[in-house]
N, C-alpha and C positions, 0 to 999 in steps of 0.2 A: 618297676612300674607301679606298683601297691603303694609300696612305700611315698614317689610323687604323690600318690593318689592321695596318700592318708596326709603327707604333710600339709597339700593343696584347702583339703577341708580344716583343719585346725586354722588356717590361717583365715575362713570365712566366719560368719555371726553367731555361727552355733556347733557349742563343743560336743560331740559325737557321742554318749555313753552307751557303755555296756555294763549291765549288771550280772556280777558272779555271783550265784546266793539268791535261791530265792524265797527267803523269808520273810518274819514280819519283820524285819529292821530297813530289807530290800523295798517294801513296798509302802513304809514311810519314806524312803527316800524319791523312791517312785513319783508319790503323791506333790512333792515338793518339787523334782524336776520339770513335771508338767507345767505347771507353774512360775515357771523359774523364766529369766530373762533372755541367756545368753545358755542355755544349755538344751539337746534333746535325748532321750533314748533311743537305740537304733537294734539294740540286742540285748536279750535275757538269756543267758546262762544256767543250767542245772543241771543235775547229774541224771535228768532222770526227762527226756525229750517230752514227756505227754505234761510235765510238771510246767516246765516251762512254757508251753504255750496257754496252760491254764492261766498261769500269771499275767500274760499279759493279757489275756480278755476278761481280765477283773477291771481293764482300762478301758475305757470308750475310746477314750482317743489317743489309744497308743498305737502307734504301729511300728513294731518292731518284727526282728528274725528269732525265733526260738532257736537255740541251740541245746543239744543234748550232753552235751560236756564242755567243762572251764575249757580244756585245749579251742574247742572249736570257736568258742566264744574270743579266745587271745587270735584267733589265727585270721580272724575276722575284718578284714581293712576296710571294712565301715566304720568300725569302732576306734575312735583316737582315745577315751579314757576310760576306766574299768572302776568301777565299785565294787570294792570285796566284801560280802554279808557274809561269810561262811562263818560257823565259830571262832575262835579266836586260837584255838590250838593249830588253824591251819591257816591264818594268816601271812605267817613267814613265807609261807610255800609258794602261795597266789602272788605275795607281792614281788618276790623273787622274778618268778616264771612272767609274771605280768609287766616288769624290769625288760625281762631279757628281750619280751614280743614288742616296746618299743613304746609300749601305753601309760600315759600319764595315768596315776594313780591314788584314789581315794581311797583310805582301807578304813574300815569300822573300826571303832576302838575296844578293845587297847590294840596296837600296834602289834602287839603278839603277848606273850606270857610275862617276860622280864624286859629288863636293861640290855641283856645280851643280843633279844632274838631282834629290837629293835634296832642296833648297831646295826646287824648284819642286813637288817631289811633298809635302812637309809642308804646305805653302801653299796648296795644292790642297784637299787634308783638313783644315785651319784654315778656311780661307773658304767650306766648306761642312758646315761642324759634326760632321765624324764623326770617330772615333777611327783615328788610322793606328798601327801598328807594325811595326819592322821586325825578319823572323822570327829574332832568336836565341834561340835555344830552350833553349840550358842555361840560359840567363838565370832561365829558371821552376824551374829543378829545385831542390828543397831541397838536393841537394849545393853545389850555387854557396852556396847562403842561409849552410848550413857555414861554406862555406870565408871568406867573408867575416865570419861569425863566430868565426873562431880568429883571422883579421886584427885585427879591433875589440878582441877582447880581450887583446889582446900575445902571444899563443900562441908568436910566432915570433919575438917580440924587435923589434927594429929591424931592418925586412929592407930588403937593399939592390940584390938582382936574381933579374930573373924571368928565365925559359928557358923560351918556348914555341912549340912546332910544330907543325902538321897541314902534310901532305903525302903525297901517293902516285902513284903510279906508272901511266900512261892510258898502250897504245900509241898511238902517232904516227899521229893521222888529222887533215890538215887542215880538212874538212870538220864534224870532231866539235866539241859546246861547250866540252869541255878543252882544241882550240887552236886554236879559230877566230879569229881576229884579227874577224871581224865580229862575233860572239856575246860578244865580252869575254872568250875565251879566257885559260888560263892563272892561274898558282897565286895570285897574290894576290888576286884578285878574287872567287875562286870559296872560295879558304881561306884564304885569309893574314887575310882580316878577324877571324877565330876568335882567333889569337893578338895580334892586334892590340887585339879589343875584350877579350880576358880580361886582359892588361898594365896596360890603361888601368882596367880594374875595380878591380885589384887596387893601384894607384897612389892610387885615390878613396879605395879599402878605408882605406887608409892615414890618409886625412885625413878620416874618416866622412863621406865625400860618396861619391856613386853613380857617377862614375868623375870622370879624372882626362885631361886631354890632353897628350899629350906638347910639351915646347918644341923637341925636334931629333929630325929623325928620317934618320940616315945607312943608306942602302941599298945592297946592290949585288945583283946578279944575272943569270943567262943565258937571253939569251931564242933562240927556236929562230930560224934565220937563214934557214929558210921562212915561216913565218907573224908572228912578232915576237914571241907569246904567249912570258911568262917561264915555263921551264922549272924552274927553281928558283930562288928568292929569299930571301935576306935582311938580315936590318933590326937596327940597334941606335937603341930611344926613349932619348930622356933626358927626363927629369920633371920637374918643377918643385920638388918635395920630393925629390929627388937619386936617386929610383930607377933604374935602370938596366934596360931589359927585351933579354932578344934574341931576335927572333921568326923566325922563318925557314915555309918555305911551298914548294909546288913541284905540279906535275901532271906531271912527269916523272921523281920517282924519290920512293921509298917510304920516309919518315922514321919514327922514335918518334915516335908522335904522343901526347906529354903534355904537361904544366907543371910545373914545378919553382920555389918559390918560397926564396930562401935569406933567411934572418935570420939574428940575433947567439946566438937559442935553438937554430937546426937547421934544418934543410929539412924542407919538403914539398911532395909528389907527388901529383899528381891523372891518375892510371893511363887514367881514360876521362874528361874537361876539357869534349870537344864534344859528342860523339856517345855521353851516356849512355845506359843501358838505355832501351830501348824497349816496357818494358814492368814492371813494379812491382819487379825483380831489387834488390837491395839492394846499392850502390855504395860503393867505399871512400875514402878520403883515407889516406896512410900518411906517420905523422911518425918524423921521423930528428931525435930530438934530440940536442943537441948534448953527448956524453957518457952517454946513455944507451942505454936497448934504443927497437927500432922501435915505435911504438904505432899499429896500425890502428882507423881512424877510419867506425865501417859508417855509412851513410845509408839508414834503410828507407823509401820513395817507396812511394805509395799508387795509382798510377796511371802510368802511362809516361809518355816524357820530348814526347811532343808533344800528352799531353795535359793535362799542364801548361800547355804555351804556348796551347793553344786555350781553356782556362780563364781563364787570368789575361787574356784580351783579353776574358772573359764577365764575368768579376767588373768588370773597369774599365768594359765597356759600360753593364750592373747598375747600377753606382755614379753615371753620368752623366759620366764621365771620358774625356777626348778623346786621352788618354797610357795608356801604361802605365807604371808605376811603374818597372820593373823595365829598361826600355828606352825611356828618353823619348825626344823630338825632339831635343835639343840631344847627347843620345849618340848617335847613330844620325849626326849633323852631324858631332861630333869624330871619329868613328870615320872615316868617308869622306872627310873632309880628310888623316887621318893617311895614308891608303889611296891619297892622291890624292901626298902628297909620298911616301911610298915611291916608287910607279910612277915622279916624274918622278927621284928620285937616279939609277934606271937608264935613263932613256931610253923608257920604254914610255910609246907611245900609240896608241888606238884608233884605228882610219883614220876612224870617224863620228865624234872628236871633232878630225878636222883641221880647219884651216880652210876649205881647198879643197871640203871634203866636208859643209860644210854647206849644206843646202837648202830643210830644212823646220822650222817650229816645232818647240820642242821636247816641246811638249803635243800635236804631230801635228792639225794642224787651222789654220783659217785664222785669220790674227792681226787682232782687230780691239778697236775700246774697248768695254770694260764696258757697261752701261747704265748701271750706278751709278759709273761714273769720278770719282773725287770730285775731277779735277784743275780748275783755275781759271786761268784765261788773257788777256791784254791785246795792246796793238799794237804795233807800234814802226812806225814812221813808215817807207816805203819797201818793207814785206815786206807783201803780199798776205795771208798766211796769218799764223794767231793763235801767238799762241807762250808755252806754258803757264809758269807764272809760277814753277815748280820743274823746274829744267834740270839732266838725266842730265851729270855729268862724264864723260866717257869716260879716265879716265886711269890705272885701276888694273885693269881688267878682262882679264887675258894670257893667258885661253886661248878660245878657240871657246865652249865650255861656259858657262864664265862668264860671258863679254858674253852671249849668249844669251839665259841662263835672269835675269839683271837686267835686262837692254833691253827684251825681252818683255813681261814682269811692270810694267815701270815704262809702257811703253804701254797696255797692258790698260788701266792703273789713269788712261790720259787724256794721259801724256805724251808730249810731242811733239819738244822742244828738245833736242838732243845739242850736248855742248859738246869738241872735243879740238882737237889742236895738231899739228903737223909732228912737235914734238919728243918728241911723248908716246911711251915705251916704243919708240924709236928708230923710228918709224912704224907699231908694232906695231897703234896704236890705230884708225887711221886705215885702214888696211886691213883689223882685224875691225869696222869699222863699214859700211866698204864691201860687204862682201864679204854681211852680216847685212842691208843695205839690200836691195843687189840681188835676192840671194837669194829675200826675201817680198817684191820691188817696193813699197817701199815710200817711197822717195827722193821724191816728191810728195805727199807727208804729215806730212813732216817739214820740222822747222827745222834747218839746222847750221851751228851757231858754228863755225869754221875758225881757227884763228890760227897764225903764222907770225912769222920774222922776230925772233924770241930771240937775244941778245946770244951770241956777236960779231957775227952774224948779221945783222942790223939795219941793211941800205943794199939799197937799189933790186936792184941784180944779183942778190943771194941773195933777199932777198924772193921775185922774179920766176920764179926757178928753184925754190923751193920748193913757191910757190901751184903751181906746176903740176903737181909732184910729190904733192902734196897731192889737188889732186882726180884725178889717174891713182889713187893707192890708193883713194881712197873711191868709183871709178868712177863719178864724175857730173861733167857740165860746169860746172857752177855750185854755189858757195856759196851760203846767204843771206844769214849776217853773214862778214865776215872783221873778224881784230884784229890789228894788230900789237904783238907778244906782247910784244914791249921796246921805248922806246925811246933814240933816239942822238941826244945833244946836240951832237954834232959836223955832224949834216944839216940844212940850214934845214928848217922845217915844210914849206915850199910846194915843196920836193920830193916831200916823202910823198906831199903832196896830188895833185900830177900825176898821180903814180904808181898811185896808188890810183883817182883819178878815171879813170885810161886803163883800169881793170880795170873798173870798174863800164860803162864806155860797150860792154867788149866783153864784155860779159857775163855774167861771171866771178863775181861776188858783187854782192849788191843795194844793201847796206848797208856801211857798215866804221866801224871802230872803234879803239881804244886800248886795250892791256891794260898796266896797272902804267905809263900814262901819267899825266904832272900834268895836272891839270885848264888850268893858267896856258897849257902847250903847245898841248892840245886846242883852247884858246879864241883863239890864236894862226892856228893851222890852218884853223879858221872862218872867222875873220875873212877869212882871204888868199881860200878856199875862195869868199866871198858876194860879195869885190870880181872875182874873177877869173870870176865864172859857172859857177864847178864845185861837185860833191858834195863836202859837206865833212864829216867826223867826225858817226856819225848815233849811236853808241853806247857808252858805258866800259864795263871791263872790270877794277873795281879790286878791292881788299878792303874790305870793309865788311862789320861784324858789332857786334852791340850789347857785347860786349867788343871795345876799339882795342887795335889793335896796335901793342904799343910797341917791340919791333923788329924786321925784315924777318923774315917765313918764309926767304926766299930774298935774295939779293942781289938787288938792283935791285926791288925790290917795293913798290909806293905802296898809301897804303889812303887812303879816301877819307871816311871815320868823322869827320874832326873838322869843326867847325862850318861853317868857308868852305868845304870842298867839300859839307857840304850842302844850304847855301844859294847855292852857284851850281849845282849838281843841281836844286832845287826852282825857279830864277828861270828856267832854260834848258829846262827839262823833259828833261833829257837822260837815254833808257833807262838802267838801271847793272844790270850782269849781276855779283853780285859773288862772287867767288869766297872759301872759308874763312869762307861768311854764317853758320856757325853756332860759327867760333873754333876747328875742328881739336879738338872734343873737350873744353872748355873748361867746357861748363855740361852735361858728363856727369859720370858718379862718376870719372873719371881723374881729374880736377882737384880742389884742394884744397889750401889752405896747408900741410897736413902731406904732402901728398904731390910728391914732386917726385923721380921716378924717369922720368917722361919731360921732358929737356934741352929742348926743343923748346917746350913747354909753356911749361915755365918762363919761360925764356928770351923769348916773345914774347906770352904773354897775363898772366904774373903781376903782377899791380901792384895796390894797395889799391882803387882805383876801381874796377879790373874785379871783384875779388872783393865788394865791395859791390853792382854790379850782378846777380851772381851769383846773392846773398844773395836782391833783393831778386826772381829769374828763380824761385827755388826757392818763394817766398812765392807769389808768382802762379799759380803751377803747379800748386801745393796746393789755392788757392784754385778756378782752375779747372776742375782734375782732369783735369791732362795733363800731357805731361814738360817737363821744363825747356828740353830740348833744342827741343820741339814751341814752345814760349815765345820762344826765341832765333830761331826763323826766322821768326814770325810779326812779331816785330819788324821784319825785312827788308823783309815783304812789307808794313807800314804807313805805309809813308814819304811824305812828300806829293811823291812823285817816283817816275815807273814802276820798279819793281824785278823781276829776275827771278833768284830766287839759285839759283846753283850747289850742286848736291849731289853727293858722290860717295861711294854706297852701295857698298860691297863685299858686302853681303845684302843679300837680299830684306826679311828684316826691317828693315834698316835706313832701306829705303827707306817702306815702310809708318810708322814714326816719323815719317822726314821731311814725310811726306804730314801728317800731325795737324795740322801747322800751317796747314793751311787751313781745320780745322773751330773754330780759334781767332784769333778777325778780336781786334784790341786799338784800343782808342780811343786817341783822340790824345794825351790823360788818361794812361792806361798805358803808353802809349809815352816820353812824358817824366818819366814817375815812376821809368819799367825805366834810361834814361839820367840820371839822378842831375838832372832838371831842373826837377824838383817834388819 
C-alpha cells in the first residue's frame, strides 16, 4: 500500500525530496529546491533528531518531517527522492541503502572515493530500478547548455586547450573534511572533479557527444606531510581528438577559479564555470575574438543553480528515466577513473583504500549470495565443494577497491571460483585476494585455482618454494586446485607427479593440474601417476574458445580448441578450466576485418575461419537476443566435457555480460553449426 502510495505521488507535479545530511551543501541545495519548479522537500534527515528540526526552521517556508536517522528518513513513503550531503567516505553506503528503499537518488559529489566504489553505487541503482545521479549541478544550468552551444556551432574555431581551476584556501585542521586523510581530504576529490568533468564536457562538446575521456592524464602535486591530503594539484588530460586541458585544484591556496577555452577564432571565459548564481542573477560568458572587440555573452536563468539540478532529476524521474541526460552513468565512470589516475601520478592514497585496511564490504553489510544468483555450477572430481562454471580471473584487479567492489558483486551474483597465479601483478593478486578472503572469512566457501611454476621457473625447487609463498599471501593452508603454469620438457612427467602427489598427501591442494600443458604430457603423467598409485593430473588449464588460436597469446601457450584435444577431453572426461574462452575480445565490436589497431588481435585470432565463426556468433545472437559475446561463452560451457571458463571482468558490467551466457544454454545442433561443423 506505501509503495501505491509513493508510486501515485511521483507520477503527480511535484517530486517528493528528502534530505540525508544536514549540512552546508544540504542547505544550498535547500535554498535551490524551494525555488525550484517541479520539485519540494518533505523530510530532513540527521543523525542527531533536535539537528534536524533546526534545519529546517532556518526555512520559512519549509515544511517538512524531521527525522532523527537516514534509516527513518529511507523508511519514509512521503519521500520518493533522497539527496545524500553526508561526506563522501559515506556516500556508497546511503546510496546503496537508499537503492534498496526504492528512492530515486541524487548523491553529492564525488559519487564516493574512486572508480570502484562508483561501480558498485550505479549497480546498486541499476539492480533496483531507480534513477541515481551524481550532483554536478552546473551541468543543469543553461549557462553550460551556452557554452556547449558556441562549441557545437564553431563559435571558437578549432580549439585546441582548456584552462581550468577551482581551488581555495582551508586553514590547516587535521581533523576538518578539507584534510582529513580519513574523510577523502584534499583538493582533487572535493574540487578538482569540477575541472576535470568541465575538460572532459568540453572535449565531447567537440565531437557532439556528451563528454569525452581523456587517454593521458600526467599529474603532479603536494600533498601536506601531516595528513597526505593534496594541498594543491595539477593535471595536464590529453584527448583523443588532440585537446589538451590543464586543470589544477587545491584546498590549500586560493586560485582563479575559472575556464578558459582557446580556439583558432579566440578565447573564451566562463567568469563563474562551478558555482553559478544561486538564485535567477543572469550569468555571463565573455568572448575574446580573435582580432576583434570583447563580446559578452548574458544567460538569463529562470530559477537558481540547484534548482535546476533538483528539476532535471524531476523531469528524468517524470519521464520514467533511470539517467539523467545531462550527467549519465558512464560520465560520472569516466569522470572518477580520470580522478582516480590523477591521484595515483602523485602518489595519493586513502588509508581506507589500502590494502591492510580493508575489513568490511564495500556496501557495509554482510556478504552473502543473491537469492536470485543466476550462477550455475558442477564437480570436479576430488573437491567437496561445487565450483561455479564461470571463474573470477584474478589478474587485472591492482588496487584494494577494485578487487573489492568486482569479487563482491561477482559472489552476490553466485560465484565461487577465483583463479590467479604466483606470477600475477608480481604477487600483487594473490595477496589482494588473501587479504579480501580473510577479511569477510570467507576462504571456506570458495574455490581457488592457484598456479605456479611459469617458465624459467618450472622444476621441483621453485615450484616448492613458490606454493608456499603463495599460500603465505593468500593466508590459507591449502589450495583446492593447483596448476602448474608452464611446462618443462627437459623434466620427466613422473617427477611432476611426485612432486605434486607429495603436496596433495600433505595437504596443500586437493586437486592439480596443467596450465598450457599438451594433453599427450598430461596423459603421459597419468599413465605413470595410475601404475605408481599416486594422484595423477585431475584438471587442464588450456585456451580454448570458439575462435582457435592461431598463434600464442604468450610464449609457451597451448590451446586445446582443435579436434584431438577435444576428443581426448570428451573420452577422459577431463575438467578444462579455459582461459581467453571468449577470444580477448574477438566477437566484441573491437574485432573486425577492417579493423586492426589492436596487434594482439590480429595477430592471434584473425584468420578467415574465425571470422566466419564470428559471422555466424553475430547471426545467433540476433536470433537469440543476446550478445555475441554472451554466445561465445556459452559455446564453452556446451561441450560434452565439464568446462569451467575463465573470465576476467575489469567492470562490473562486464561481469554481468559474462553472466548472460548462462541464461543462453545452445544445443549440440548450434554448437556445431557456431564451429563451422554443420
Amino acid at each position: 500500500m506505501l509503495q501505491d502510495k509513493r508510486m501515485s505521488s511521483i507520477s503527480s507535479s511535484l517530486l517528493r525530496w528528502g534530505i540525508l545530511g544536514a549540512g552546508r551543501i544540504a542547505r544550498k541545495f535547500t535554498h535551490g529546491v524551494l525555488a525550484s519548479h517541479q520539485s519540494q522537500i518533505t523530510a530532513v534527515g540527521s543523525r542527531d533528531h533536535e539537528r534536524a528540526k533546526a534545519f529546517i526552521k532556518e526555512f520559512p517556508n519549509l515544511e517538512a518531517t524531521a527525522h532523527g536517522s537516514y534509516e527513518a528518513l529511507l523508511a519514509d513513503p512521503a519521500v520518493d527522492a533522497v539527496y545524500i550531503a553526508t561526506p563522501h567516505p559515506q556516500h556508497l553506503e546511503w546510496v546503496v541503502k537508499a537503492a534498496e528503499a526504492k528512492k530515486q537518488i541524487l548523491v553529492e559529489k564525488p559519487i564516493g572515493l574512486n572508480h570502484a566504489e562508483a561501480m558498485v553505487a550505479i549497480e546498486a541503482a541499476r539492480e533496483n530500478g531507480v534513477l541515481l545521479m551524481e550532483a554536478w549541478m552546473y551541468r543543469c544550468h543553461p549557462q553550460t547548455n551556452k557554452l556547449v552551444d558556441l562549441i557545437q556551432e564553431g563559435r571558437l574555431g578549432e580549439i585546441g586547450m582548456v584552462q581550468a581551476t577551482f581551488s581555495f584556501r582551508s586553514p590547516f585542521d587535521p581533523e576538518s573534511r578539507a584534510w582529513a586523510n580519513a574523510l577523502g581530504g584534499g583538493g582533487i576529490l572535493d574540487v578538482g572533479g569540477y575541472p576535470v568533468s568541465y575538460a572532459r564536457l568540453i572535449a565531447g562538446a567537440m565531437e557532439g557527444r556528451p563528454f569525452q575521456n581523456p587517454e593521458k592524464v600526467s599529474g603532479v602535486g603536494r600533498l601536506h606531510p601531516e595528513t597526505g591530503a593534496d594541498a594543491v594539484a595539477a593535471a595536464v588530460l590529453q584527448f583523443p581528438n588532440g585537446l589538451l586541458a590543464q586543470v589544477a585544484c587545491g584546498v590549500g591556496l586560493q586560485q582563479e577559479n575559472t575556464v578558459r577555452i582557446y580556439g583558432s577564432n579566440g578565447w573564451l571565459e566562463i567568469p563563474s564555470p562551478y558555482v553559478i548564481a544561486r538564485d535567477a542573477t543572469p550569468t555571463d560568458l565573455i568572448f575574446h575574438p580573435a582580432g576583434g572587440e570583447l563580446e559578452r555573452i548574458t544567460i538569463q536563468p529562470d530559477r537558481g543553480l540547484y534548482g535546476y539540478e533538483a528539476d532535471a532529476v524531476a523531469e528524468a524521474v517524470f519521464a520514467g528515466r533511470k539517467e539523467v541526460a545531462v550527467c549519465s552513468h558512464e560520465d560520472t565512470l569516466g569522470n572518477m577513473k580520470t580522478l582516480d589516475a590523477w591521484r595515483s601520478s602523485i602518489g595519493l592514497v586513502y588509508e581506507s583504500e589500502k590494502q591492510e585496511n580493508y575489513h568490511r564490504p564495500m556496501k557495509r553489510r554482510p556478504l552473502q549470495h543473491r537469492s536470485d544468483a543466476p550462477m550455475q555450477y558442477g564437480q570436479i572430481e576430488g573437491l567437496e565443494k561445487p565450483v561455479s562454471r564461470l571463474v573470477m580471473g584474478c589478474d587485472n584487479q591492482r588496487t584494494m577497491p577494485h578487487a573489492a567492489a568486482i569479487w563482491e558483486d561477482y559472489f552476490e551474483r553466485g560465484g565461487n571460483t577465483f583463479d590467479t597465479a604466483y606470477g600475477y601483478g608480481g604477487g600483487l593478486m594473490e595477496r589482494l585476494l588473501g587479504q579480501w578472503l580473510r577479511a569477510l572469512g570467507l576462504r571456506d566457501q570458495v574455490v581457488i585455482l592457484g598456479k605456479g611454476g611459469h617458465t624459467p621457473n618450472c622444476f621441483p625447487e621453485a615450484i616448492d618454494r613458490q606454493l608456499m609463498e603463495t599460500l603465505e599471501r593468500l593466508q590459507t593452508d591449502h589450495l583446492d586446485i593447483y596448476c602448474l603454469h608452464r611446462d618443462n620438457l627437459e623434466i620427466p612427467v613422473d617427477e611432476f607427479v611426485d612432486l605434486l602427489d607429495g603436496h596433495v598427501k600433505a595437504g596443500r591442494f586437493h586437486v592439480y593440474g596443467g596450465s598450457n600443458w599438451s594433453l599427450d604430457r598430461i596423459h603421459a603423467a597419468n599413465q605413470y601417476a595410475q601404475r605408481t598409485g599416486k594422484q595423477g593430473f585431475g584438471a587442464v588449464s588450456n585456451n580454448f574458445s570458439l575462435a582457435r588460436m592461431i598463434d600464442p597469446v604468450w610464449k609457451g601457450c597451448i590451446a586445446a580448441s582443435d579436434d584431438a584435444s577435444r576428443e581426448w577431453l570428451t573420452e577422459q572426461q577431463m575438467p578444462l578450466l579455459p582461459w581467453s574462452s571468449q577470444a580477448r575480445g574477438f566477437f566484441t565490436d573491437r574485432a573486425g576485418p577492417d579493423k586492426t589497431s589492436d596487434a594482439e588481435l590480429v595477430r592471434c585470432w584473425y584468420s578467415a575461419e574465425n571470422f566466419e565463426r564470428r559471422n555466424r556468433t553475430l547471426q545467433l545472437a540476433e536470433q537469440k537476443g543476446t550478445s555475441p559475446i554472451a554466445i561465445a561463452a556459452a559455446y564453452v560451457l556446451a561441450q560434452p566435457f565439464p568446462t569451467f571458463a575463465l573470465i576476467g571482468p575489469r567492470l562490473i558490467s562486464e561481469t554481468i555480460s559474462s553472466l548472460q551466457c548462462l541464461e543462453t544454454p545452445l544445443t549440440q545442433e548450434e554448437v556445431a553449426w557456431l564451429d563451422l561443423r554443420a
